[in-house]
DRENDO-1510 file (C-alpha; in Angstrom, 1 decimal, always signed):
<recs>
REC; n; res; u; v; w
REC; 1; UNK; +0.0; +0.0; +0.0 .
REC; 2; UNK; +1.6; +3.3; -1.3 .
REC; 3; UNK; -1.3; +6.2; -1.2 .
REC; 4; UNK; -4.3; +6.7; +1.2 .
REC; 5; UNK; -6.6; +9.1; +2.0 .
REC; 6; UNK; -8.6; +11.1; +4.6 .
REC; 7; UNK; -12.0; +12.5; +4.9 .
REC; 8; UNK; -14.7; +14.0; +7.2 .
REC; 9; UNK; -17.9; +13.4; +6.7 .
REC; 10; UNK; -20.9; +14.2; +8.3 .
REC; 11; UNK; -21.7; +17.2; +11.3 .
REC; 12; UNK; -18.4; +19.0; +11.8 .
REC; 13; UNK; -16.8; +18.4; +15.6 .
REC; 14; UNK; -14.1; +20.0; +17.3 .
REC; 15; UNK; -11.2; +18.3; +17.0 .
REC; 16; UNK; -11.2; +17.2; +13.3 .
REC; 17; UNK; -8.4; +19.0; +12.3 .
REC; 18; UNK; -6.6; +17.8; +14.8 .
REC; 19; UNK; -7.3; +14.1; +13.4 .
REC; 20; UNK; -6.3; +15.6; +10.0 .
REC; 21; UNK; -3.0; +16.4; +11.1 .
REC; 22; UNK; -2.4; +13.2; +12.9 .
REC; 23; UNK; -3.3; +11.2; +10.1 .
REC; 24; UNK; -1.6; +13.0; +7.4 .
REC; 25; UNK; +1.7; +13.6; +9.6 .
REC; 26; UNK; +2.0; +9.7; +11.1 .
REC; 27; UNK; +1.1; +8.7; +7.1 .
REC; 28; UNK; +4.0; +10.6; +5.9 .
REC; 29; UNK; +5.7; +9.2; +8.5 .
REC; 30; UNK; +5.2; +5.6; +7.7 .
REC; 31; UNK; +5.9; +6.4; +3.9 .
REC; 32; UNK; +2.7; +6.7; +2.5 .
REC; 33; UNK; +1.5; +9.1; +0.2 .
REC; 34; UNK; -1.8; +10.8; +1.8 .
REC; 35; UNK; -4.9; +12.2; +0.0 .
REC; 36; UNK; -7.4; +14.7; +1.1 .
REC; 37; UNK; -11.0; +13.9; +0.3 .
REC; 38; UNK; -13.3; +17.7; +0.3 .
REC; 39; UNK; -16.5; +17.4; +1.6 .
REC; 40; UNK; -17.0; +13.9; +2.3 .
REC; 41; UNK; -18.2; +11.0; +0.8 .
REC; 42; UNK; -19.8; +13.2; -1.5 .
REC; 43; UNK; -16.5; +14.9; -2.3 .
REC; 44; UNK; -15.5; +11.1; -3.1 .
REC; 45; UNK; -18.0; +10.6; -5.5 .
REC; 46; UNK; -16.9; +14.5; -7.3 .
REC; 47; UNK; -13.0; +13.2; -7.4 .
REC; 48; UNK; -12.9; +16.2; -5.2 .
REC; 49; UNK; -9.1; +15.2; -4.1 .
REC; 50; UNK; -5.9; +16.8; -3.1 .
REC; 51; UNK; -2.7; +15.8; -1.9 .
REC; 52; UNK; -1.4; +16.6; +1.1 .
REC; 53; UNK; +1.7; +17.5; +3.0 .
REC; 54; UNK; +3.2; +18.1; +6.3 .
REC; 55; UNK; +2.4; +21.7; +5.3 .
REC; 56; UNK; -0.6; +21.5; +4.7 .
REC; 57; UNK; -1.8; +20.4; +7.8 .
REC; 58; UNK; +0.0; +23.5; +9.9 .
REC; 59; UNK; -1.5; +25.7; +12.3 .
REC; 60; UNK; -4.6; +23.5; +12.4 .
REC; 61; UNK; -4.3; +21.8; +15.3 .
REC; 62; UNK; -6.7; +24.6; +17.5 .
REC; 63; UNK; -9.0; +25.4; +14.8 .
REC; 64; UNK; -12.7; +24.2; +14.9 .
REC; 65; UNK; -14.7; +22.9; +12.2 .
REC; 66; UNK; -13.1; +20.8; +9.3 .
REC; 67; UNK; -10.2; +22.5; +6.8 .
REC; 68; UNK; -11.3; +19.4; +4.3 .
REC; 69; UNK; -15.3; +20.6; +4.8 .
REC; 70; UNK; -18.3; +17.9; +5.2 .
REC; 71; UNK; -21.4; +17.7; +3.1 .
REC; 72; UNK; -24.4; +14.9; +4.0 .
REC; 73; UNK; -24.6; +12.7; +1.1 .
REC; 74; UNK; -27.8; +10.2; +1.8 .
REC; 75; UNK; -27.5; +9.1; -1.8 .
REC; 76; UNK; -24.4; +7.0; -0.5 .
REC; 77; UNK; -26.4; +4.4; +1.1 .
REC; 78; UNK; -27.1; +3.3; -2.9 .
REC; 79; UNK; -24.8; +0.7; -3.9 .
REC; 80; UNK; -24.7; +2.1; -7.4 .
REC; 81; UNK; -23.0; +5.6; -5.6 .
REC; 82; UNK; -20.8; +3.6; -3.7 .
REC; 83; UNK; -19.7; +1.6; -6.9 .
REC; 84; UNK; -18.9; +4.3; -8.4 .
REC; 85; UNK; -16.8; +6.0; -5.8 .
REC; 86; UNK; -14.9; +2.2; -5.2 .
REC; 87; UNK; -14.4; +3.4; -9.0 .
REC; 88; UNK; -13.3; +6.3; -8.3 .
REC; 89; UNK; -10.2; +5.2; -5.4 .
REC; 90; UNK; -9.2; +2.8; -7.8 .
REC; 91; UNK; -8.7; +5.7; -10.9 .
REC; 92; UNK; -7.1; +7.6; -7.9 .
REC; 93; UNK; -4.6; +5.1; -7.5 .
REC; 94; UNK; -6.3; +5.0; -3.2 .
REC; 95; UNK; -5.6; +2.2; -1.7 .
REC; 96; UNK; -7.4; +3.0; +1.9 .
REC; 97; UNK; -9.1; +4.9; +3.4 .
REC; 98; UNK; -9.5; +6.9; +6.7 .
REC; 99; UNK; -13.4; +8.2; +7.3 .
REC; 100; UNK; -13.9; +10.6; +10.2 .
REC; 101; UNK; -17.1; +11.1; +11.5 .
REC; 102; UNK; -20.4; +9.7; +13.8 .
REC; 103; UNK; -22.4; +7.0; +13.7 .
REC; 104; UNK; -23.7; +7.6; +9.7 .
REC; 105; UNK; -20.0; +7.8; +8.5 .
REC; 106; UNK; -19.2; +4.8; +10.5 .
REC; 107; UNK; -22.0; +3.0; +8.3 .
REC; 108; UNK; -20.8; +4.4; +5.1 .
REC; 109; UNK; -17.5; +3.2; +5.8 .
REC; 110; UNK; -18.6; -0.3; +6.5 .
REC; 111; UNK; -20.1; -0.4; +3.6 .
REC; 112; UNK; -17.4; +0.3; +1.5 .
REC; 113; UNK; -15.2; -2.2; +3.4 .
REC; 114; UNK; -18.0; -5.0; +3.2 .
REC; 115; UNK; -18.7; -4.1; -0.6 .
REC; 116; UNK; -16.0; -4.7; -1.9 .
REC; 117; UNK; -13.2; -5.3; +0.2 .
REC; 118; UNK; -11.8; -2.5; +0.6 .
REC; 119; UNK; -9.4; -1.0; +3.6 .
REC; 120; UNK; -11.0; +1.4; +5.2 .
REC; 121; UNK; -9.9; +2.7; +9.2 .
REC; 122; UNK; -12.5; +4.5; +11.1 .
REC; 123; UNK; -12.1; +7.8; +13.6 .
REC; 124; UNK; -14.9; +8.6; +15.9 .
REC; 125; UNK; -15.6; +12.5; +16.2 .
REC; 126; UNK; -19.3; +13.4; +17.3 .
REC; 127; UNK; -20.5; +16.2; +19.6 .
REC; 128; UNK; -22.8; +13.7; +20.3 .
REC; 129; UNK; -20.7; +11.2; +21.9 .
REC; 130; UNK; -23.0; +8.3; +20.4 .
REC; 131; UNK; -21.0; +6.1; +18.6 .
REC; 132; UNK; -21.1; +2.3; +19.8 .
REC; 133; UNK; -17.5; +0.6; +20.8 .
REC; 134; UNK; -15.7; +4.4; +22.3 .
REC; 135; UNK; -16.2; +5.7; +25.6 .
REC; 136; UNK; -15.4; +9.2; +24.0 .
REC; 137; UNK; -15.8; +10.7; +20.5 .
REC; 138; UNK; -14.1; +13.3; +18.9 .
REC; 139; UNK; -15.3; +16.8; +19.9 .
REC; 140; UNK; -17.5; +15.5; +22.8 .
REC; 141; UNK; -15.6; +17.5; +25.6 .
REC; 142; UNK; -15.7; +20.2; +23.7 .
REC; 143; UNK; -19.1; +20.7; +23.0 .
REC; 144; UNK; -19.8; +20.2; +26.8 .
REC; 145; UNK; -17.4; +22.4; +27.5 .
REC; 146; UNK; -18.9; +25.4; +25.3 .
REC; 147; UNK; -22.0; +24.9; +26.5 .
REC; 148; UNK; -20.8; +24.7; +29.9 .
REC; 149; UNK; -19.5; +28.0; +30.0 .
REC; 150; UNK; -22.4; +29.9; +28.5 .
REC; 151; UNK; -24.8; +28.2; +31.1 .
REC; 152; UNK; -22.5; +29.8; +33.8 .
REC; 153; UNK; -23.5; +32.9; +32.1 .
REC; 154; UNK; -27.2; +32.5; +32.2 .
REC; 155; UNK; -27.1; +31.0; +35.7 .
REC; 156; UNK; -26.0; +34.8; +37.1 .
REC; 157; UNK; -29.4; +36.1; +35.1 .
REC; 158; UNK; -31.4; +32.9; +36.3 .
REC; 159; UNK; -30.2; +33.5; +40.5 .
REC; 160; UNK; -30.5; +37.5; +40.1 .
REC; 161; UNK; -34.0; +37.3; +38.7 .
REC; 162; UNK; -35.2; +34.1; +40.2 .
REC; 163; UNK; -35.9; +32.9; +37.1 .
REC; 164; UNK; -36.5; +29.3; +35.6 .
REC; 165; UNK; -34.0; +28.4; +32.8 .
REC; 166; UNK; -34.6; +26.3; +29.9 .
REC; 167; UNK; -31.6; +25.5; +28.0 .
REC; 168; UNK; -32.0; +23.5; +24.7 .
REC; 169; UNK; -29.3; +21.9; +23.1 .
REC; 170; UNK; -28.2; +19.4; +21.2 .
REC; 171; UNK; -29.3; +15.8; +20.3 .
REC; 172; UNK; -31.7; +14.5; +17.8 .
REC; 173; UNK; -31.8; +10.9; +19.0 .
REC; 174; UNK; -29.2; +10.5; +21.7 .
REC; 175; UNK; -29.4; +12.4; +25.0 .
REC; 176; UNK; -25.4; +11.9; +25.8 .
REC; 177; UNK; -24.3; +15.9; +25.5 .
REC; 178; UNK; -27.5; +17.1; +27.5 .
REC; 179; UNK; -27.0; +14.7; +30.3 .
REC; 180; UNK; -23.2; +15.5; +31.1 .
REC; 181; UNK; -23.8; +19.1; +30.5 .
REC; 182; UNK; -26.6; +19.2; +32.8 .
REC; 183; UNK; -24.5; +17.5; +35.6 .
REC; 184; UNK; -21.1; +19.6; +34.4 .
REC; 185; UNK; -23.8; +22.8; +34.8 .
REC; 186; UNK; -25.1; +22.1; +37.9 .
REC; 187; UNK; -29.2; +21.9; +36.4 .
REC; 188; UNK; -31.8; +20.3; +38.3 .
REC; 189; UNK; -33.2; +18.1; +35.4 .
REC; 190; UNK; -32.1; +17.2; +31.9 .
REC; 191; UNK; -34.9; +16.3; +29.0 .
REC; 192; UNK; -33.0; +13.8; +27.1 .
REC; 193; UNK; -35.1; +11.2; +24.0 .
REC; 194; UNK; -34.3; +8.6; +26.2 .
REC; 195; UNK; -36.1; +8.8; +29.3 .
REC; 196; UNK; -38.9; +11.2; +28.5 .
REC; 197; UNK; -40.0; +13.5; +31.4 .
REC; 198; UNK; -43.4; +15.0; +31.7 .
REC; 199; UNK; -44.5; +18.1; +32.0 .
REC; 200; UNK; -46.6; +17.4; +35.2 .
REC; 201; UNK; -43.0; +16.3; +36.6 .
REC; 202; UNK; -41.3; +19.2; +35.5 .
REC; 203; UNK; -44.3; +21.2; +37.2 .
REC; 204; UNK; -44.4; +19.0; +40.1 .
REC; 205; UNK; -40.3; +19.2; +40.9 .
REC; 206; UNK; -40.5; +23.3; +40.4 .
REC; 207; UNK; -42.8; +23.4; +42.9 .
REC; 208; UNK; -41.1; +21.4; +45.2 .
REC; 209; UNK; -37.9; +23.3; +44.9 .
REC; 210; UNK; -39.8; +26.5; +45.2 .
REC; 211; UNK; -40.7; +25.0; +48.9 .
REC; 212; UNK; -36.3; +24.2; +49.5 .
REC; 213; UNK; -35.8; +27.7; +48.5 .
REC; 214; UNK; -34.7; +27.1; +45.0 .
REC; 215; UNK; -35.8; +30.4; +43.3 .
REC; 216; UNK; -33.9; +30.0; +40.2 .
REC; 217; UNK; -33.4; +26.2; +37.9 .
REC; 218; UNK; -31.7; +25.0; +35.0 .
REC; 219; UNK; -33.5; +22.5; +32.9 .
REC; 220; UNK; -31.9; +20.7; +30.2 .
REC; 221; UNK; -33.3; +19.5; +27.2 .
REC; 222; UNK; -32.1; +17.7; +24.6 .
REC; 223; UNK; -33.6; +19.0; +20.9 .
REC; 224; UNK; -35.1; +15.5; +20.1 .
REC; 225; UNK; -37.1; +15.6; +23.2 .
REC; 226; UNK; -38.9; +18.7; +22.6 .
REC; 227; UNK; -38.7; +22.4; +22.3 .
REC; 228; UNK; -37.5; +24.5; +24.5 .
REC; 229; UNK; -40.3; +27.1; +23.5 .
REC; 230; UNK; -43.2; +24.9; +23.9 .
REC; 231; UNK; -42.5; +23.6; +27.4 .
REC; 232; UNK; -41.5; +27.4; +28.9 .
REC; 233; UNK; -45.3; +28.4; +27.4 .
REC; 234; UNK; -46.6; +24.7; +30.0 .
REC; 235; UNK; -44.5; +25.9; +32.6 .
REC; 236; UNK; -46.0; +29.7; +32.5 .
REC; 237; UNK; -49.4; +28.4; +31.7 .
REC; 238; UNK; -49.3; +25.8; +35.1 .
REC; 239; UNK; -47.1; +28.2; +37.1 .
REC; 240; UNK; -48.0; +31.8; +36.2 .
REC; 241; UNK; -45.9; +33.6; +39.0 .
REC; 242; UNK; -43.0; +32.3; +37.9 .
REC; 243; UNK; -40.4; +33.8; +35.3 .
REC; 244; UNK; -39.8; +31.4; +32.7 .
REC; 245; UNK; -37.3; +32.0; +29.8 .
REC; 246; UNK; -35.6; +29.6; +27.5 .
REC; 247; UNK; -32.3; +29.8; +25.6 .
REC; 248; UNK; -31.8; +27.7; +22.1 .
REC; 249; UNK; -27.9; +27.2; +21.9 .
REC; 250; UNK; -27.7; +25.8; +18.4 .
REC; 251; UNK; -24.5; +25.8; +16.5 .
REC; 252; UNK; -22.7; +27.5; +19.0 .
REC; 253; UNK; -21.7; +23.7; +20.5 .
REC; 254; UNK; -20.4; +22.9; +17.1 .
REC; 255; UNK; -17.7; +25.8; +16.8 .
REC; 256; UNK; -15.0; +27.0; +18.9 .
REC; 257; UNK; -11.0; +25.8; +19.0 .
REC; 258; UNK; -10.5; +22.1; +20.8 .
REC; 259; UNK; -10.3; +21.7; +24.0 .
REC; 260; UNK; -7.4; +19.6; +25.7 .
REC; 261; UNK; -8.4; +15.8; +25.7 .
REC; 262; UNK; -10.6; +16.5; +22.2 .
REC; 263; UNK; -7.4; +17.4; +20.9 .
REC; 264; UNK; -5.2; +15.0; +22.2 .
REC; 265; UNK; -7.6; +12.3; +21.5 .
REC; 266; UNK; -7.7; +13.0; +17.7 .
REC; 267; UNK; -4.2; +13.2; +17.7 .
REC; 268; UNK; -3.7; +9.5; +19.3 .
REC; 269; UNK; -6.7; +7.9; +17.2 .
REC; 270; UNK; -4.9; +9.2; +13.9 .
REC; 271; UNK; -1.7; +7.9; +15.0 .
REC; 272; UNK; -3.5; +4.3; +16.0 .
REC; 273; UNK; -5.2; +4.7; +12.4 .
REC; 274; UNK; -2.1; +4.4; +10.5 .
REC; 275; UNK; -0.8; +2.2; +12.9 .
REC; 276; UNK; -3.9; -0.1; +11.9 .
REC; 277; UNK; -2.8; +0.4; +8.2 .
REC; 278; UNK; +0.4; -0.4; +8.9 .
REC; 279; UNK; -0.2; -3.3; +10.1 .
REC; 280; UNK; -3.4; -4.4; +7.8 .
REC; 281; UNK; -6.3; -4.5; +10.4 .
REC; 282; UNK; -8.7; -3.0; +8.4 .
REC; 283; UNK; -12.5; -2.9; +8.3 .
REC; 284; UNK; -12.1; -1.3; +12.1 .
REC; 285; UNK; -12.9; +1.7; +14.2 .
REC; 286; UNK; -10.1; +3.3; +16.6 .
REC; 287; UNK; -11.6; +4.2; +20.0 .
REC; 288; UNK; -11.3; +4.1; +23.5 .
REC; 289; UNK; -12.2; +2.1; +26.4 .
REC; 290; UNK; -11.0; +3.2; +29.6 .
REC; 291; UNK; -7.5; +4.3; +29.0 .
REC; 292; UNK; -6.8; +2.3; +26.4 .
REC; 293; UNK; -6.8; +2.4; +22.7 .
REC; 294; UNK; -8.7; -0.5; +21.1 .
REC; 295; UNK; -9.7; -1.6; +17.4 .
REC; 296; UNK; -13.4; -2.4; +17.2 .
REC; 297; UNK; -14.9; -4.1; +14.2 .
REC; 298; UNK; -17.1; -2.0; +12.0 .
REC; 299; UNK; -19.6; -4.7; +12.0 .
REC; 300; UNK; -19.9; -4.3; +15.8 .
REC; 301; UNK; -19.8; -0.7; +15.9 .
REC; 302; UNK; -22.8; -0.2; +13.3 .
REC; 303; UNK; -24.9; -3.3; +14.7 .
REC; 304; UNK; -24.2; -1.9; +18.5 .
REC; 305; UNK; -26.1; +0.6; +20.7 .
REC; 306; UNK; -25.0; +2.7; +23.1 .
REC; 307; UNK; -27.4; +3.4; +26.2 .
REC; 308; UNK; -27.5; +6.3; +28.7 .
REC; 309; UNK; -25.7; +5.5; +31.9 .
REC; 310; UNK; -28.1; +5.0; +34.7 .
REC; 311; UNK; -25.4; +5.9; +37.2 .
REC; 312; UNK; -25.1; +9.3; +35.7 .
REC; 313; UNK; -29.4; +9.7; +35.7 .
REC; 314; UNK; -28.7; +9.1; +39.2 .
REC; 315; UNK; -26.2; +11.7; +40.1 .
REC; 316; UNK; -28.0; +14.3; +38.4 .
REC; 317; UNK; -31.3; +13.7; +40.7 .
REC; 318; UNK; -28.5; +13.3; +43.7 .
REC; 319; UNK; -27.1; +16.6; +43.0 .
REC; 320; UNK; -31.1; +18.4; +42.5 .
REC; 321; UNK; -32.1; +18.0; +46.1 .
</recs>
């Protein structure tokens, strides 16, 4: 194996870059030639390709987002587009591939590898901290971390105008981000797809904080367990003599430079990558488990699901009293 290549795919995470710049520099390093693939899978199927150099990754390392860009390409779960991208490496003179992304981009990458054989490494990097066979992802401590420190922010409003919070961030499916940023953030409850929470509970627990002498809460919710709109309208409408406000954080959790262990996690995953090519384990994902490094099957990692930790649940209603 002489050339390879790298791409991001999927929702940009912190920390990308710094995977970038792992892989390229530690595939220079081993003597391969390394290709980057713009905007994804879909960039793959454009020949959107460009070689890349110990240059070209500089003064990366702390910048958010992607430098290589990532589209959404649905139209790759047709075996006719993924034909013609296996095409497509093969004109390119690729011989493997490293795909960086969540959960989707783990599935397109299985698919090429199951297709037709082909050696294909995969890096975990979601905000959302949901892939199957990793402890951590890619950008996770990050995201918490942003979010973090704007709740800090709001919490001075919330305590000076006895106010009740609702803070709505992000999470489609998977209530991973909202959970550790509610217990990072010090919020009485977190609203996560998983364990739904109703509104006569929310009601129910305000009250009964009201009575502690709680005059201010945080309340976390995860977007794909509702709106942060529509429950502060319930609240007011059952609780009229309370403030309510909500805050919709959005794409803020996204952006922003790396923080520490996001950053030195890419760094070792794109090292282990090439390592993996190296050494021809192939049709694998490079993650963590504990403190170690371990190779997961792609098979496992797509067929798997990973659940909310109960223990956490726990800790957060501990802390709420």
């Amino acid at each position: 194996m002489k050339r390879i290549a790298v791409l991001t795919s999927g929702g940009d995470a912190p920390g990308m870059n710094c995977a970038i710049r792992s892989v390229v520099r530690a595939g220079l390093g081993a003597d391969f030639e390394v290709s980057g693939i713009k905007r994804g899978y879909y960039g793959l199927f454009e020949k959107d390709v460009i070689n890349m150099d110990s240059r070209s990754v500089g003064n990366i390392i702390n910048k958010g987002g992607t430098i290589l860009r990532t589209i959404r390409f649905p139209e790759f779960k047709e075996k006719q587009t993924r034909e013609k991208c296996y095409k497509n490496l093969q004109e390119l003179g690729i011989e493997g591939l490293v795909a960086i992304g969540g959960d989707g981009s783990a599935n397109g990458a299985y698919a090429l590898s199951v297709d037709f054989g082909f050696p294909v490494v995969f890096i975990p990097a979601s905000i959302d901290n949901d892939v199957f066979g990793t402890d951590w992802t890619i950008g996770f401590d990050t995201a918490v971390n942003t979010a973090v420190e704007i709740i800090d922010k709001i919490r001075d409003t919330a305590s000076s105008h006895e106010r009740v919070f609702i803070i709505e961030v992000m999470g489609r499916e998977h209530g991973f981000l909202a959970l550790d940023i509610a217990i990072a953030a010090g919020a009485e409850t977190a609203i996560i797809p998983e364990f739904p929470v109703s509104m006569e509970k929310i009601i129910k627990d305000l009250e009964e904080n009201k009575q502690k002498g709680k005059l201010s809460s945080l309340i976390i919710l995860a977007e794909g367990a509702g709106k942060a709109h529509d429950i502060t309208e319930k609240i007011h409408q059952n609780l009229p003599d309370r403030e309510v406000r909500y805050v919709v954080l959005g794409y803020s959790q996204r952006g922003g430079s790396p923080t520490y262990f996001s950053r030195e996690l890419a760094t070792i995953f794109g090292f282990e990558a090439i390592k993996m090519f190296k050494e021809k384990d192939y049709g694998k994902m490079v993650g963590i488990s504990g403190n170690k490094i371990v190779r997961v099957k792609l098979s496992d990692v797509i067929s798997g699901k990973k659940t909310i930790s109960m223990e956490k649940l726990e800790l957060l209603k501990s802390m709420a009293i």
